[in-house]
NUFI-7627 format. One record per residue: x, y, z of N, C-alpha, C, O in turn; residue number from 1; chain; residue in one letter. Coordinates in pm, 1 decimal, padded with zeros to 6 digits, always signed. Example, Ala and Ser with C-alpha at 12.3 -4.5 7.8 and 13.67 -1.06 7.14 Angstrom:
<fimars>
+01319.0,-00569.0,+00780.0,+01230.0,-00450.0,+00780.0,+01320.0,-00330.0,+00780.0,+01423.6,-00331.9,+00846.5,1,A,A;
+01285.0,-00225.0,+00708.0,+01367.0,-00106.0,+00714.0,+01290.0,+00003.0,+00787.0,+01340.9,+00113.8,+00803.9,2,A,S;
</fimars>
This chain:
<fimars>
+00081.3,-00460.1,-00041.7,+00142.4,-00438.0,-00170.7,+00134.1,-00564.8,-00255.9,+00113.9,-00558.9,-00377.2,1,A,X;
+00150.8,-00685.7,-00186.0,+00186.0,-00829.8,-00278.9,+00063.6,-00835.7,-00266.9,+00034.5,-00846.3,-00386.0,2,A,X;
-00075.7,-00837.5,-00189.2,-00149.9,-00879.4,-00199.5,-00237.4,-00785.3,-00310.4,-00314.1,-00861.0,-00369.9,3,A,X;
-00248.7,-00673.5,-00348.5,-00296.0,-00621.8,-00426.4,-00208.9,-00651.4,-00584.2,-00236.2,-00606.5,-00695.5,4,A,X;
-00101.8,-00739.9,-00543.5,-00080.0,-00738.8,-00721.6,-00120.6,-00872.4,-00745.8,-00111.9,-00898.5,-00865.8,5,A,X;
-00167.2,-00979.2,-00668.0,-00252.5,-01100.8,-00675.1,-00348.4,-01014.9,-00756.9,-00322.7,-01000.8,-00876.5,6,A,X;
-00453.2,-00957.8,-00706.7,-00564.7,-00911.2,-00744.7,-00551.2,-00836.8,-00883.2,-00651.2,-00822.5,-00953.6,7,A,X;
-00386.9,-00773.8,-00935.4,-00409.3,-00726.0,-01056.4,-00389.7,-00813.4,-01201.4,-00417.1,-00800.1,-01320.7,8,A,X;
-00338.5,-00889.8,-01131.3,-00328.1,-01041.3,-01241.6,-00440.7,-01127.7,-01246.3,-00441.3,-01241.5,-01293.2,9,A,X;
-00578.4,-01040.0,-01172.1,-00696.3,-01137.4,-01249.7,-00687.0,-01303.4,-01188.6,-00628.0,-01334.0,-01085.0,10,A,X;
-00746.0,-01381.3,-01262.0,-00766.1,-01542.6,-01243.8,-00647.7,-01597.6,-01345.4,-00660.5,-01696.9,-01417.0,11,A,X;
-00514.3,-01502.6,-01336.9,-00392.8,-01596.2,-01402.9,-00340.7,-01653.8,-01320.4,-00296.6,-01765.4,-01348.0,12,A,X;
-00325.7,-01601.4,-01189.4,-00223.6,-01654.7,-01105.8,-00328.3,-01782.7,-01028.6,-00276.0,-01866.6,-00955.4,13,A,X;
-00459.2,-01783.2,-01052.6,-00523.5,-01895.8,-01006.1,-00500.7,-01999.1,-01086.7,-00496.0,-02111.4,-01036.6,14,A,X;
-00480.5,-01979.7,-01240.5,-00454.7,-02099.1,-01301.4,-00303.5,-02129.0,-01282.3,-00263.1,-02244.8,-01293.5,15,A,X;
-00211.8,-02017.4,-01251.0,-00052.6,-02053.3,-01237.7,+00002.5,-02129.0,-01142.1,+00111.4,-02184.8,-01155.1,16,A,X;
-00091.6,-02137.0,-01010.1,-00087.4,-02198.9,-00906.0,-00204.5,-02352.1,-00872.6,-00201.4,-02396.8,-00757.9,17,A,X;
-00273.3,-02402.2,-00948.0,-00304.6,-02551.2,-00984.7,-00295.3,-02681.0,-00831.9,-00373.4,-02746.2,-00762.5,18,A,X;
-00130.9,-02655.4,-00847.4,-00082.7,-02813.8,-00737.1,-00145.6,-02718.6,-00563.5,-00100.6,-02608.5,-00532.0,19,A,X;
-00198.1,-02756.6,-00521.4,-00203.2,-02767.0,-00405.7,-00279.5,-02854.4,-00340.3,-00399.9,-02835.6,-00323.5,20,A,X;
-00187.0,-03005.4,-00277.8,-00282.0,-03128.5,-00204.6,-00311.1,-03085.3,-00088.9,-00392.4,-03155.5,-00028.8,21,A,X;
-00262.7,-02967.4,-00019.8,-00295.0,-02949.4,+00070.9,-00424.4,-02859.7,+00092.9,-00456.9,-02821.7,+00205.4,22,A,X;
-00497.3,-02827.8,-00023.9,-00642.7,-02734.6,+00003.8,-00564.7,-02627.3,+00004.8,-00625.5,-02535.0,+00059.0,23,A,X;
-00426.9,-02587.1,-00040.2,-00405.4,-02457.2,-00016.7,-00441.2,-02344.6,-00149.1,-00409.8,-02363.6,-00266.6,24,A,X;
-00505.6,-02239.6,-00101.4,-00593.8,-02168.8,-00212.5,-00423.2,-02060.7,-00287.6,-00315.6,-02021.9,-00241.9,25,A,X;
-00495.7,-02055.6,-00418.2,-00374.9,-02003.3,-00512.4,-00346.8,-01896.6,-00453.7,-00230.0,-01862.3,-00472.5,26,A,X;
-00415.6,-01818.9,-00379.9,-00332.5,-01688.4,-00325.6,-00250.2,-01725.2,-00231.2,-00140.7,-01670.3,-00243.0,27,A,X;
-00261.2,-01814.6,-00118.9,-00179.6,-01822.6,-00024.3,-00026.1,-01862.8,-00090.0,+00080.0,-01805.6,-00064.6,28,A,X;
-00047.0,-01976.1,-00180.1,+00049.1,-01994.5,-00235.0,+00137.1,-01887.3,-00332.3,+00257.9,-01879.8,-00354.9,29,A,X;
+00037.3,-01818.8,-00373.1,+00125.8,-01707.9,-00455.6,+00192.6,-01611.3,-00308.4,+00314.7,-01612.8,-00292.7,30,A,X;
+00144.0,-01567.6,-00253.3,+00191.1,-01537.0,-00157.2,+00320.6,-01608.7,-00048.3,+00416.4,-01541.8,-00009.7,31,A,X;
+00309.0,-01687.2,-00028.4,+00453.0,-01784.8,+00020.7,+00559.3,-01767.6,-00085.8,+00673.0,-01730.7,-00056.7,32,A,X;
+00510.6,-01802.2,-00242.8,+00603.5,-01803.4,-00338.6,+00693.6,-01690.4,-00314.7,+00810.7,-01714.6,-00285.5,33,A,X;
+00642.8,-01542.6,-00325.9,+00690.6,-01370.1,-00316.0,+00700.9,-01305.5,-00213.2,+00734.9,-01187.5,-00205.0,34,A,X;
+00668.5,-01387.8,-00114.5,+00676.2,-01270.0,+00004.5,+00818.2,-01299.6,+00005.4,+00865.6,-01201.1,-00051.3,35,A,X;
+00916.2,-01377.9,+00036.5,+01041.7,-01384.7,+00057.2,+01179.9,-01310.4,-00004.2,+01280.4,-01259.7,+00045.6,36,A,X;
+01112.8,-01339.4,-00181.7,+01187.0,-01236.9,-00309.3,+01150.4,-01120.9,-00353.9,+01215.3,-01018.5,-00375.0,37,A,X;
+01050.8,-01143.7,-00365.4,+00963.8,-01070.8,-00458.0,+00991.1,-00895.5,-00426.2,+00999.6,-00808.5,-00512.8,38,A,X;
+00998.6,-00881.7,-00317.8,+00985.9,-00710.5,-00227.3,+01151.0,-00672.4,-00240.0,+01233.4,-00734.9,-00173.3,39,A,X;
+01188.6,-00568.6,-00328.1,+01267.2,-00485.4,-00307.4,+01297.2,-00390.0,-00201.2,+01278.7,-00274.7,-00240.3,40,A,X;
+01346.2,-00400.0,-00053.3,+01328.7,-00314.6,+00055.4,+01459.8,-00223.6,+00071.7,+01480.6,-00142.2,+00161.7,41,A,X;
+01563.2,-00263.8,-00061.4,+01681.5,-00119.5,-00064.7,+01645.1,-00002.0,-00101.2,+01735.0,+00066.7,-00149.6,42,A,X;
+01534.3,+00047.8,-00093.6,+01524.6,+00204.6,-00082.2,+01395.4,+00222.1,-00012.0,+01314.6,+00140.6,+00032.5,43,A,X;
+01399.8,+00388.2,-00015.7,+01299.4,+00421.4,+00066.6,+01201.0,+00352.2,+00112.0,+01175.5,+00315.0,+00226.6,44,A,X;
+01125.5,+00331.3,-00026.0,+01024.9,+00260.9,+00052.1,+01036.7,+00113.8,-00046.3,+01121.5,+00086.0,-00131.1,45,A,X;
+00918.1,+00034.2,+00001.0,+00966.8,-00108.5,-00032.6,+00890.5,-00093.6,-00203.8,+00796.1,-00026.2,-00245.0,46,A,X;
+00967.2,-00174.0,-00259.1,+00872.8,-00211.3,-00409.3,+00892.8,-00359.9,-00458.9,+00976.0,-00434.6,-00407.3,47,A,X;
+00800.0,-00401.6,-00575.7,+00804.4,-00567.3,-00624.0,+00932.0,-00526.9,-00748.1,+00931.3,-00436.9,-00832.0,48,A,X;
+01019.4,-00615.8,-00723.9,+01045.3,-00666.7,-00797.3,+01006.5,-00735.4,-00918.2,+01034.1,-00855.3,-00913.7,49,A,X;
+00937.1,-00687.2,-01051.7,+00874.9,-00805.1,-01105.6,+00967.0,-00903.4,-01183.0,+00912.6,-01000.6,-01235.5,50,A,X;
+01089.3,-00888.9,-01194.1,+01211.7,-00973.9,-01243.7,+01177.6,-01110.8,-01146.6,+01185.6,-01222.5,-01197.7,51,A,X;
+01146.1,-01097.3,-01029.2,+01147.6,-01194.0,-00894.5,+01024.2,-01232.6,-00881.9,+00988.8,-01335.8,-00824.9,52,A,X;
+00942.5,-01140.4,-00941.9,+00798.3,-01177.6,-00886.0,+00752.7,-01321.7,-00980.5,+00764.8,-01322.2,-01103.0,53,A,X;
+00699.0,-01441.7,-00902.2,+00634.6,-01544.2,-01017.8,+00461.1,-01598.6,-00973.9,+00416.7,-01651.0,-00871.8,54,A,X;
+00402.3,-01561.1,-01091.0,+00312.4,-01562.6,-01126.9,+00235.8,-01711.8,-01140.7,+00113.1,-01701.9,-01140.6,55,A,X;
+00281.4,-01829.6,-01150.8,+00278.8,-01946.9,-01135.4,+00394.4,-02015.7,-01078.2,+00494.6,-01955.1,-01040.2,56,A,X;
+00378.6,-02155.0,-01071.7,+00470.0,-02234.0,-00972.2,+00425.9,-02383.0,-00998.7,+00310.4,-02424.6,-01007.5,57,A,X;
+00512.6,-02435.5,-01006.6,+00454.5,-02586.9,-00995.2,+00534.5,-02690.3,-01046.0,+00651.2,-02655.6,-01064.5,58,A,X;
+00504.1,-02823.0,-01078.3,+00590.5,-02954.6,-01102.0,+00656.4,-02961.2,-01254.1,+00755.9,-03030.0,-01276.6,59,A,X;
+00610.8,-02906.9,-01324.1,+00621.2,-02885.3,-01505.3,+00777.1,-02836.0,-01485.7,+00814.2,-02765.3,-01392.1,60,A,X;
+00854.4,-02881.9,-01581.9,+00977.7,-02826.4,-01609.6,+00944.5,-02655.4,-01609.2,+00824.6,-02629.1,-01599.5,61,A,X;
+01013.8,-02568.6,-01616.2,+01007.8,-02419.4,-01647.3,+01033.3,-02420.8,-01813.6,+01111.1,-02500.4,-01866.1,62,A,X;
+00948.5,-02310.9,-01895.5,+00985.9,-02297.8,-02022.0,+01127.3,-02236.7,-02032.4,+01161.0,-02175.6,-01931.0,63,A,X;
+01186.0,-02238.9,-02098.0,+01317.6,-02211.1,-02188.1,+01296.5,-01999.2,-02282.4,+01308.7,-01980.6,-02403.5,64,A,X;
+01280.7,-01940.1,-02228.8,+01249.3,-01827.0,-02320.8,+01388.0,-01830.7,-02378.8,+01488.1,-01859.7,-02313.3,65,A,X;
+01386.5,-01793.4,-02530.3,+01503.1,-01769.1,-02605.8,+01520.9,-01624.4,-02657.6,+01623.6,-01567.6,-02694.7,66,A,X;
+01387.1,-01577.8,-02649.8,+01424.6,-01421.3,-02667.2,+01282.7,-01374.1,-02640.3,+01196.0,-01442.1,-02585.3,67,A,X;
+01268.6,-01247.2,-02686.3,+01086.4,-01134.9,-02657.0,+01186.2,-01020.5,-02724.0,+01307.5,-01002.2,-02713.0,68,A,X;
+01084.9,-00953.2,-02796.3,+01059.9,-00837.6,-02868.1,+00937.5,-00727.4,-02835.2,+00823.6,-00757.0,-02799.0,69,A,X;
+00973.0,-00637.8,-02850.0,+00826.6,-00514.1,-02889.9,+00834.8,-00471.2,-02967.5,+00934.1,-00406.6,-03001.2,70,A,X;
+00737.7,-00486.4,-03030.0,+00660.3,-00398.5,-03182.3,+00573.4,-00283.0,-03198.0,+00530.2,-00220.6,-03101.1,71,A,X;
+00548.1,-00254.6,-03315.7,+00411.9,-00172.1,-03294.8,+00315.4,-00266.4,-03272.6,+00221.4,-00242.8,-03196.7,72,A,X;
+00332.7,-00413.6,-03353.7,+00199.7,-00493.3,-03337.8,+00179.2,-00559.5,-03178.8,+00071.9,-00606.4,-03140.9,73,A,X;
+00281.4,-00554.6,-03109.7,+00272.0,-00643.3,-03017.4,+00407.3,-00694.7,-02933.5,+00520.1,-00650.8,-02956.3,74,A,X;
+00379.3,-00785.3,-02842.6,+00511.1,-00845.9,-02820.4,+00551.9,-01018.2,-02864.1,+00479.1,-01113.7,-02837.3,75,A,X;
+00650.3,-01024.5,-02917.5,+00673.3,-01160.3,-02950.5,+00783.1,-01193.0,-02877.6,+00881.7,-01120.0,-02867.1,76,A,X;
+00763.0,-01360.7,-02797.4,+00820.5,-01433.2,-02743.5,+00841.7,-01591.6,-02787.5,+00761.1,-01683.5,-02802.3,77,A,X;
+00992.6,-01582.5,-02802.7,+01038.4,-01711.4,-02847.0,+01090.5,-01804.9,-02754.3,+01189.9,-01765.7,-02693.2,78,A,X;
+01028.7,-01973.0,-02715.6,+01101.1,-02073.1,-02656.2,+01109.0,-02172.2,-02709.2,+01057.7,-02197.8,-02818.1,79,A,X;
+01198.4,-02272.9,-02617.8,+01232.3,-02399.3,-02632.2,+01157.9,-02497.4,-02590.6,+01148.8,-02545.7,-02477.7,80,A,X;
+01085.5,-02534.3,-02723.9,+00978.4,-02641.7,-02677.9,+00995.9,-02767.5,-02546.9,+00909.4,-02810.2,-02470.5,81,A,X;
+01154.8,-02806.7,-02558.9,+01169.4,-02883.4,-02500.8,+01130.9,-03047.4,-02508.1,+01176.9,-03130.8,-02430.1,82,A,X;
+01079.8,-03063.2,-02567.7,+01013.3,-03186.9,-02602.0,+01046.1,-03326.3,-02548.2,+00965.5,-03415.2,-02520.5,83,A,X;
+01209.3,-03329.6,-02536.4,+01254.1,-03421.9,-02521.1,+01326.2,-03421.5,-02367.0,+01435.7,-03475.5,-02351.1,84,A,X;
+01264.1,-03364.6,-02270.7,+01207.6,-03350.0,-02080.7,+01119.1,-03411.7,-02029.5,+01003.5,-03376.4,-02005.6,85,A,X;
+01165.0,-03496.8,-02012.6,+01015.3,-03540.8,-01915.8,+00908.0,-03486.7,-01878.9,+00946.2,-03378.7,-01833.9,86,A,X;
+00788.0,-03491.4,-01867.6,+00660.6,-03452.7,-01828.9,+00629.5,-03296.5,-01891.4,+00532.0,-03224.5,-01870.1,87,A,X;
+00734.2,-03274.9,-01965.7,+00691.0,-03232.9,-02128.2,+00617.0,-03256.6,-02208.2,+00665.8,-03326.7,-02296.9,88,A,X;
+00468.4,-03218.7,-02228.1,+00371.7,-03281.8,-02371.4,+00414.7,-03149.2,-02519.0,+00454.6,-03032.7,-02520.2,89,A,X;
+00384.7,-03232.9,-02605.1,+00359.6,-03122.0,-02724.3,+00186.7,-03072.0,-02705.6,+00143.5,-02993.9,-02790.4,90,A,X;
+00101.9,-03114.9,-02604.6,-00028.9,-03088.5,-02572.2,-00056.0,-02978.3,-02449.9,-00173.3,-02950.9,-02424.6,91,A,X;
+00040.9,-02920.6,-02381.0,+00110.8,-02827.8,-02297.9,+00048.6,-02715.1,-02329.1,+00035.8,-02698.1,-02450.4,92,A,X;
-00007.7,-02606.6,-02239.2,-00059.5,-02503.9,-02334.5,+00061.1,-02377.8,-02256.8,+00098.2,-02356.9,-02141.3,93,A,X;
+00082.5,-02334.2,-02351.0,+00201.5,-02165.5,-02298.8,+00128.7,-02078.2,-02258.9,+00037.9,-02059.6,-02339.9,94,A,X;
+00124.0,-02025.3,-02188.0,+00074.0,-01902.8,-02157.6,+00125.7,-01774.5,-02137.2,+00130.5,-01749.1,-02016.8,95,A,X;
+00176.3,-01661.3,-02226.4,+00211.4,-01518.8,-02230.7,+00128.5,-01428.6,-02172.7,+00022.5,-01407.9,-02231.8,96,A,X;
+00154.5,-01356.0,-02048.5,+00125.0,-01286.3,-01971.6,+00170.5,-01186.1,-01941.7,+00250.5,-01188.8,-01848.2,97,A,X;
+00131.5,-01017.3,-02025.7,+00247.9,-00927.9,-01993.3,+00086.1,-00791.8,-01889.1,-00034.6,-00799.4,-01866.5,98,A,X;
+00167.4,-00720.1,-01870.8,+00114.3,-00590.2,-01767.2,+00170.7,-00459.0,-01802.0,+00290.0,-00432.7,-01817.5,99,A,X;
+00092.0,-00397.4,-01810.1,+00094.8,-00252.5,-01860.9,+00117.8,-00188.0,-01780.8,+00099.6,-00246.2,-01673.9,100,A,X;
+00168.4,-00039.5,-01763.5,+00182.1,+00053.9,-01658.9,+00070.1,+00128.3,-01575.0,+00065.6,+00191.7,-01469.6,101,A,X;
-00041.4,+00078.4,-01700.4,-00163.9,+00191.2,-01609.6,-00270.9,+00020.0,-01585.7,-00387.1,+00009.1,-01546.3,102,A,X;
-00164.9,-00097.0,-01631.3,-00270.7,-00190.4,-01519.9,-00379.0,-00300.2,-01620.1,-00452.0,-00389.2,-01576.7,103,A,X;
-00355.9,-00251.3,-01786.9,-00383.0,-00377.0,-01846.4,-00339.6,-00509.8,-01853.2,-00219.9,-00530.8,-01872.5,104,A,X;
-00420.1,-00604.8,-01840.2,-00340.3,-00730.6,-01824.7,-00360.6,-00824.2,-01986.1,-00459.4,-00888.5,-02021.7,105,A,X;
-00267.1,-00808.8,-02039.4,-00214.2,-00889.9,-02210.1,-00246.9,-01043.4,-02141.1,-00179.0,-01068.8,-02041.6,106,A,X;
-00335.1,-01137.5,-02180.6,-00308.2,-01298.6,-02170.6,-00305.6,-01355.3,-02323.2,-00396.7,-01313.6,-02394.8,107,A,X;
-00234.3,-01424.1,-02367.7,-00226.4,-01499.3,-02493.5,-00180.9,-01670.1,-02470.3,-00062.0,-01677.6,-02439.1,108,A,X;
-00228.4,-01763.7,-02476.3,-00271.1,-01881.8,-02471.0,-00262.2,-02002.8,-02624.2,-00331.5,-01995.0,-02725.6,109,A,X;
-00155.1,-02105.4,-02593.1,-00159.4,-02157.7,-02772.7,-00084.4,-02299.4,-02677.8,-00039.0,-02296.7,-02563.4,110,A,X;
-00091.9,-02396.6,-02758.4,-00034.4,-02511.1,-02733.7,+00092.5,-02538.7,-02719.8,+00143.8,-02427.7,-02734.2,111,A,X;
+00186.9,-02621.6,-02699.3,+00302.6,-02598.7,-02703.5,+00377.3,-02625.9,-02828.7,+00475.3,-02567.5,-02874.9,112,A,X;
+00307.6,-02731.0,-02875.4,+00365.5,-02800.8,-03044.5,+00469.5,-02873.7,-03042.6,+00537.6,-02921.8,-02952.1,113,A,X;
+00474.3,-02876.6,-03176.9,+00583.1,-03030.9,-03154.3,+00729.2,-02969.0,-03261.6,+00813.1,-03042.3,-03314.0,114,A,X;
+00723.0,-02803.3,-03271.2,+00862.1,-02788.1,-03323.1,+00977.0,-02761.3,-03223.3,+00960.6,-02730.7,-03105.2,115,A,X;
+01077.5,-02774.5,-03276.7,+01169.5,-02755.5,-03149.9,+01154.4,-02622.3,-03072.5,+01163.0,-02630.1,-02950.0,116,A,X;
+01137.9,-02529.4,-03115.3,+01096.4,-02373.9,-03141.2,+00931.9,-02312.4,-03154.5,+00858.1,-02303.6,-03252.7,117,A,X;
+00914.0,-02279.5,-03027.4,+00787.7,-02197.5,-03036.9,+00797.4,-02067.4,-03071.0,+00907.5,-02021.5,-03101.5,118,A,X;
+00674.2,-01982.6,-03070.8,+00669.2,-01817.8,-03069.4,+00492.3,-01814.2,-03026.9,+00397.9,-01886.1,-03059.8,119,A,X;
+00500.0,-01740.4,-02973.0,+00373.2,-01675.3,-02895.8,+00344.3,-01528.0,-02933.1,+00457.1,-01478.8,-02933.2,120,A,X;
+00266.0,-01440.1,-02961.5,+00214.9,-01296.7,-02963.6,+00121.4,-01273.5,-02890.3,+00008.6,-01321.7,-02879.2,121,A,X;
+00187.3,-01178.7,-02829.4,+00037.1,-01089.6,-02759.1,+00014.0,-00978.5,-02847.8,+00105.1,-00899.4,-02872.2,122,A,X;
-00123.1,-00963.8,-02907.7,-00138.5,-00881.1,-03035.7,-00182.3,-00740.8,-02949.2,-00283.1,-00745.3,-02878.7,123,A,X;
-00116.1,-00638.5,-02956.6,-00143.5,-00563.4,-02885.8,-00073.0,-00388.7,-02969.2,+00034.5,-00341.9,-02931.8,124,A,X;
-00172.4,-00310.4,-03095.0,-00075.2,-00238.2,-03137.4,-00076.4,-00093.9,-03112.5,-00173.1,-00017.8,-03111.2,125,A,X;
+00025.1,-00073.9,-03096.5,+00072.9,+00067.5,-03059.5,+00156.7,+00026.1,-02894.0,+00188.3,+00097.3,-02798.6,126,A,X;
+00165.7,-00072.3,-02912.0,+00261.3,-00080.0,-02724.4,+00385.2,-00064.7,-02760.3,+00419.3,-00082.0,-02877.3,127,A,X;
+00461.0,-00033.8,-02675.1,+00598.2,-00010.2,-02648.6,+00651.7,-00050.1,-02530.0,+00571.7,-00093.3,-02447.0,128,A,X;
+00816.8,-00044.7,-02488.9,+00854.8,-00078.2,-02361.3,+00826.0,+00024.9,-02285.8,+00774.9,-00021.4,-02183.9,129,A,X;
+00830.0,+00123.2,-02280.4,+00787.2,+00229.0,-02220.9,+00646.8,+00232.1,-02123.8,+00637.2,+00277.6,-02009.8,130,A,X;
+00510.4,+00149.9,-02232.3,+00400.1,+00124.5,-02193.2,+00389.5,-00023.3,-02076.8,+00298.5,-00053.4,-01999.6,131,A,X;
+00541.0,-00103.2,-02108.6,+00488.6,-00210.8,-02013.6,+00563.2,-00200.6,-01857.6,+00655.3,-00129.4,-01817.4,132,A,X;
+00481.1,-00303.8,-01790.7,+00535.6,-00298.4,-01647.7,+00605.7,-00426.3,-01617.5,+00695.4,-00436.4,-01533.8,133,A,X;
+00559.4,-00523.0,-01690.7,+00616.6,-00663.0,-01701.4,+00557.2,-00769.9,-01784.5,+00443.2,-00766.7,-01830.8,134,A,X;
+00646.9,-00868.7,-01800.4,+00614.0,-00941.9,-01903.9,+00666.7,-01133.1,-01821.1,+00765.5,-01151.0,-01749.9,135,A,X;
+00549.4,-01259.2,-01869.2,+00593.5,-01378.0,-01838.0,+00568.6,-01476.1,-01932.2,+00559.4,-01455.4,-02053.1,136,A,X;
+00556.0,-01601.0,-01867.5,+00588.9,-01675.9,-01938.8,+00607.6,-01814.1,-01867.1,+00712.9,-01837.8,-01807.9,137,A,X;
+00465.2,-01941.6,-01874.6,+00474.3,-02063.2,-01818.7,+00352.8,-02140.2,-01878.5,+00257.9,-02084.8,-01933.8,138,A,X;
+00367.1,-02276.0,-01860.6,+00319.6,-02345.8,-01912.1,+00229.3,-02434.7,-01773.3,+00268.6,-02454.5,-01658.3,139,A,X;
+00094.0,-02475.9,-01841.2,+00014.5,-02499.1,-01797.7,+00015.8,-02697.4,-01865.0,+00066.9,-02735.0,-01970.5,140,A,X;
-00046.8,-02773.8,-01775.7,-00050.8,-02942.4,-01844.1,-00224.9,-02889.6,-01965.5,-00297.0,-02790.5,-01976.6,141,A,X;
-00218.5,-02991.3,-02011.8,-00348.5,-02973.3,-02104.6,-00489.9,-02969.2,-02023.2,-00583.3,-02897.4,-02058.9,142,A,X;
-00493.1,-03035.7,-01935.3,-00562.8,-03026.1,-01810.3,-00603.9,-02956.9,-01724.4,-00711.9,-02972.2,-01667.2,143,A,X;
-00521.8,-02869.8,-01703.2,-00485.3,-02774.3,-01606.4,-00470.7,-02772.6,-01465.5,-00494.8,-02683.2,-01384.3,144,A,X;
-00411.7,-02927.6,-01446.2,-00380.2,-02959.2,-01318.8,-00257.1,-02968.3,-01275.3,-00227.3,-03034.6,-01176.0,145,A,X;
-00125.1,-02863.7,-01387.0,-00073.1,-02891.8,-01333.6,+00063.9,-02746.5,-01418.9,+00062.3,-02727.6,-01540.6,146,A,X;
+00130.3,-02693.6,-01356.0,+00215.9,-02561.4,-01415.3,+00357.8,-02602.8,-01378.2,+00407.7,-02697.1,-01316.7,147,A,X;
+00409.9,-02475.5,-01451.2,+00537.3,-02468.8,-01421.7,+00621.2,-02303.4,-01316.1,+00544.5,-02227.2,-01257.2,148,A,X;
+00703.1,-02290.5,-01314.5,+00727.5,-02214.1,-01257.0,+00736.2,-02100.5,-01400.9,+00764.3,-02122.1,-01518.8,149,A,X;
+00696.1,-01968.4,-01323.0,+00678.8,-01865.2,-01428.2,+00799.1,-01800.5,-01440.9,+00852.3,-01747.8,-01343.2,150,A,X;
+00862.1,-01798.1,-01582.7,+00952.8,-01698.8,-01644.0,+00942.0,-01575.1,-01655.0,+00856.2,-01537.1,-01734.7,151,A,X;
+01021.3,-01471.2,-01582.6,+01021.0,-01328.9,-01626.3,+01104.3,-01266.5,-01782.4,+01223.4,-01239.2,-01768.0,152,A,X;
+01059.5,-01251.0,-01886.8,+01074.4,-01199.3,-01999.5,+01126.0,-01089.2,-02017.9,+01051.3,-00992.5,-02033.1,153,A,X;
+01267.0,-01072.6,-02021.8,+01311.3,-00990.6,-02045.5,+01281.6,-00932.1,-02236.3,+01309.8,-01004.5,-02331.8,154,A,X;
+01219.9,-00786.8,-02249.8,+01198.5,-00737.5,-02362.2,+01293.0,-00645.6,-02432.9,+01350.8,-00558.5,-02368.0,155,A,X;
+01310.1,-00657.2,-02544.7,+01373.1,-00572.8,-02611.5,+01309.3,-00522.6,-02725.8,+01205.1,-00571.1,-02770.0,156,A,X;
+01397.7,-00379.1,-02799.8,+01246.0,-00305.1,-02904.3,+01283.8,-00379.4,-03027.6,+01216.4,-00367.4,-03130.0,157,A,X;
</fimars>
């Protein structure tokens, strides 16, 4: 089950997972991350959690989400730049990552900036909450050697 939702997130969770000195490959690590939370086993049968499930991991502070919306155009997500955190750049790139029910994967990608207040869109129109399965949210170094732990996005219409 966890290992097939590695595979439905594409090469995100390879860039979400970055730190490993030990040669350890991004799946194993995504895997250690979720096998523990991630699996809902109070009913019948087992399911992911995607509130629990994280999609990246790493040394970067975690972003700050301040809110997410759905539109007809899309979904918009607002954070806290943070700026003033350590190993915080305004050169930071965000990365918005949401999943559809029948299995599209939304990536949207922008810098972090230097206002106190970001916003990100995934341009996507005619979606609804209805249409999604989950939605995130983490930041990558400019480099890409280095993430944060991934935010689950709670949406509203």
């Amino acid at each position: 089950m966890l290992a097939e939702e590695y595979v439905t997130f594409g090469g995100v969770t390879d860039q979400g997972f970055p730190e490993n000195p030990k040669g350890i490959s991004p799946y194993n690590l995504f895997m250690a991350t979720n096998l523990s939370g991630a699996i809902d086993k109070s009913g019948a049968e087992s399911v992911i959690d995607y509130s629990k499930l994280n999609i990246a991991d790493g040394s970067l502070p975690p972003v700050v989400v301040a809110g997410g919306s759905v539109d007809a155009a899309g979904i918009t997500i607002s954070y806290q730049t943070n700026l003033l955190i350590p190993k915080v750049s305004e050169t930071d790139e965000v990365v918005a990552v949401a999943k559809t029910a029948i299995g599209e994967l939304l990536v949207t990608k922008q810098v972090r900036g230097a206002n106190p207040v970001g916003t990100i869109v995934i341009a996507y129109p005619g979606i609804n909450l209805r249409t999604l399965k989950c939605c995130y949210l983490f930041v990558r170094s400019a480099d890409g050697n280095k993430a944060s732990k991934s935010v689950y996005v709670s949406l509203i219409p």
